[in-house]
C-alpha positions in Angstrom: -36.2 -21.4 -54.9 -33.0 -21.4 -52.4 -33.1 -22.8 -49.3 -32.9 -20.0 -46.6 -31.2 -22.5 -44.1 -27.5 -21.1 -45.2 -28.8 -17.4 -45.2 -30.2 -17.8 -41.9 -27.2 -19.6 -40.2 -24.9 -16.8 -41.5 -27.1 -14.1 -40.5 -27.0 -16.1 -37.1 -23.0 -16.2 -37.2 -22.9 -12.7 -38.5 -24.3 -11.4 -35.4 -22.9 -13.6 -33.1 -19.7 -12.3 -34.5 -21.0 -8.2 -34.3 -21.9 -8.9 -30.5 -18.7 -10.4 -29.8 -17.1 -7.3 -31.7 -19.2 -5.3 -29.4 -18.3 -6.6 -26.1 -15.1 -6.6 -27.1 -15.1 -2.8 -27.4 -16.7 -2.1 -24.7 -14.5 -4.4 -23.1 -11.2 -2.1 -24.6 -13.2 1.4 -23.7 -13.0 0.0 -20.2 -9.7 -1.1 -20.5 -9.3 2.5 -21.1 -11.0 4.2 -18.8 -9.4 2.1 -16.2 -5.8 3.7 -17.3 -7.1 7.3 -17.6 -8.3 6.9 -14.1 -4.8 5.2 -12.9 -3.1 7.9 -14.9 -5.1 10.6 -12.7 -4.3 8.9 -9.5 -0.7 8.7 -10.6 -1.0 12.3 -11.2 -2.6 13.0 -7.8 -0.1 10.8 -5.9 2.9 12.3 -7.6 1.6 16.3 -6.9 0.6 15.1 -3.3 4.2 13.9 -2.7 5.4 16.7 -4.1 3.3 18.9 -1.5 4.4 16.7 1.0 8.1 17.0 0.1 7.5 20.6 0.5 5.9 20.8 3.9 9.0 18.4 5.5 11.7 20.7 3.9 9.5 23.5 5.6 9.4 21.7 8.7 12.9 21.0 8.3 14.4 24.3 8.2 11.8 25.0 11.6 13.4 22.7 13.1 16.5 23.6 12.7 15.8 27.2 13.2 14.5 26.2 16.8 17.4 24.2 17.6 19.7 27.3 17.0 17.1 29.3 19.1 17.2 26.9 21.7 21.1 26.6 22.0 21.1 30.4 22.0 18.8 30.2 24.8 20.8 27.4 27.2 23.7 29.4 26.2 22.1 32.8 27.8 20.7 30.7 30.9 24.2 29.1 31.3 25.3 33.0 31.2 23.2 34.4 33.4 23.8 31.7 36.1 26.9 32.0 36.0 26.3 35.7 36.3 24.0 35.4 39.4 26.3 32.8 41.6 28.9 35.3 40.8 27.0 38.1 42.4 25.6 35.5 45.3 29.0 35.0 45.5 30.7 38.5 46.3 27.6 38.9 48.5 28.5 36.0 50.5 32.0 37.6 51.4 
């Protein structure tokens, strides 16, 4: 009869090997799951900033629409003051 010794110290290295295989997968699936959720985030960040990009070219043009309202408006107060000393002015006389 053989001696079972060998048989059993493969065995024994045979699964030692098959749970190092394991964790090594599960090691790789988490590996992967780590980039699919940075790729996401990636994703997220890059639509956010374009969002964002969108609201400051908005925010932009408002701005610059109120500075041309605002000039319009000192230029029509500058006009009307000089309107109203004028007519102080022939009052005065």
């Amino acid at each position: 009869m053989t001696d079972p010794a060998p048989v059993d110290a493969a065995a024994r290295r045979f699964n030692a090997a098959m749970e190092a295989l394991e964790a090594a997968v599960e090691r790789r699936l988490e590996v992967e799951r780590q980039e699919a959720a940075l790729a996401e985030q990636v994703h997220v960040l890059g639509a956010d900033r374009s969002r964002l990009a969108a609201q400051l070219d908005g925010a932009q043009a408002q701005a610059e629409r109120l500075m041309g309202a605002s000039d319009d408006v000192a230029r029509r107060l500058g006009s009307a003051m000089e309107t109203i000393r004028a007519v102080l002015a022939a009052h005065e006389r």
